[in-house]
C-alpha positions in Angstrom: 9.5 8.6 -23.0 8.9 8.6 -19.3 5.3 8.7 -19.6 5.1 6.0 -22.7 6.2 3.0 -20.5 4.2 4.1 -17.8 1.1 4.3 -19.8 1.8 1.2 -21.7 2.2 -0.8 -18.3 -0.7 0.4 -17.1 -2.9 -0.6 -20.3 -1.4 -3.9 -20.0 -2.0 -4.3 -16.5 -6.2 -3.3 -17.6 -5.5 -6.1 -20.1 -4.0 -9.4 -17.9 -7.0 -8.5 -15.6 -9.3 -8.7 -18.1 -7.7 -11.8 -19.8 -7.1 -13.8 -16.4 -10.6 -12.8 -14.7 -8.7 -11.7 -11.4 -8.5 -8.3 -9.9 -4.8 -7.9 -8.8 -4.4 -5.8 -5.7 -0.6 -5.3 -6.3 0.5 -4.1 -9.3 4.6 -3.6 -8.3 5.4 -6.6 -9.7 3.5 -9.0 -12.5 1.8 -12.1 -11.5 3.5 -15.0 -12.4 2.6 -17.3 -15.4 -0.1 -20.1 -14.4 -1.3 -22.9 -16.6 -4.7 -22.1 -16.8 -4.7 -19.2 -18.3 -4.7 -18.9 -21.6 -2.1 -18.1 -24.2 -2.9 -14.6 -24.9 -3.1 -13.9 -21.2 0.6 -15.7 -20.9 1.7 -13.5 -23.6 0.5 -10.4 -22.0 2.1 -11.0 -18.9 4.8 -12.0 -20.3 4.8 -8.5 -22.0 4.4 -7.2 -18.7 6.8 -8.3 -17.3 9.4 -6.6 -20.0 7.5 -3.1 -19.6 8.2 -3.2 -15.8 12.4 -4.2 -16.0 12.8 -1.7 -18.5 11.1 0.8 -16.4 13.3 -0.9 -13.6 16.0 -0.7 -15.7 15.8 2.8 -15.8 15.3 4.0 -12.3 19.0 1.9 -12.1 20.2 3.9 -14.7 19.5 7.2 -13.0 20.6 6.2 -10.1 23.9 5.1 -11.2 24.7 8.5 -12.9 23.8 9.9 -9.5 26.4 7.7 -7.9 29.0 8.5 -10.5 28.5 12.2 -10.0 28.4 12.2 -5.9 32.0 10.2 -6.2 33.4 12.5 -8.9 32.2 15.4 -7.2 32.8 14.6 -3.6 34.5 11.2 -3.6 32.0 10.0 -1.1 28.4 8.7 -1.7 25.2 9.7 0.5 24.2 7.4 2.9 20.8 7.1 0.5 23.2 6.2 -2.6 25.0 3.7 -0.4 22.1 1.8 1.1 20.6 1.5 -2.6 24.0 0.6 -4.4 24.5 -2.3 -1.1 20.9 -3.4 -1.2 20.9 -3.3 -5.5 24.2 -4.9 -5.8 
């Protein structure tokens, strides 16, 4: 599964480029929706844009667990749990 969404944001990445003519230097997070581009283009960011939260979505998720387990376990967080939970939350 880890791969799949991966693999499917990066195809759909290869395909907004291709549908909006512009070569985007970033690809952490999707461009955002502009008029002049075309529907299909729209719809692919759009698309996109779902691939990377759920990917997003998660990384939170794991993280989380980790968090549960450090407070069950020790009843304390590391300081790298902490700053993510704070800067998440």
């Amino acid at each position: 599964m880890t791969g799949s969404l991966e693999q499917e944001r990066d195809t759909l990445w290869l395909r907004v480029e291709e549908l909006t003519g512009v070569k985007f230097i970033n690809h952490k997070e999707p461009p955002e929706v502009l008029a002049e581009y075309s529907d299909e283009a729209k719809e692919a960011i759009e698309k996109l844009k779902d691939v990377c939260q759920r990917i997003n979505n998660r990384a939170d998720v794991r993280r989380l667990s980790k968090m549960m387990k450090e407070l069950n376990n020790d009843g304390e967080m590391t300081a790298e749990t902490y700053l993510w939970w704070v800067n998440r939350y």
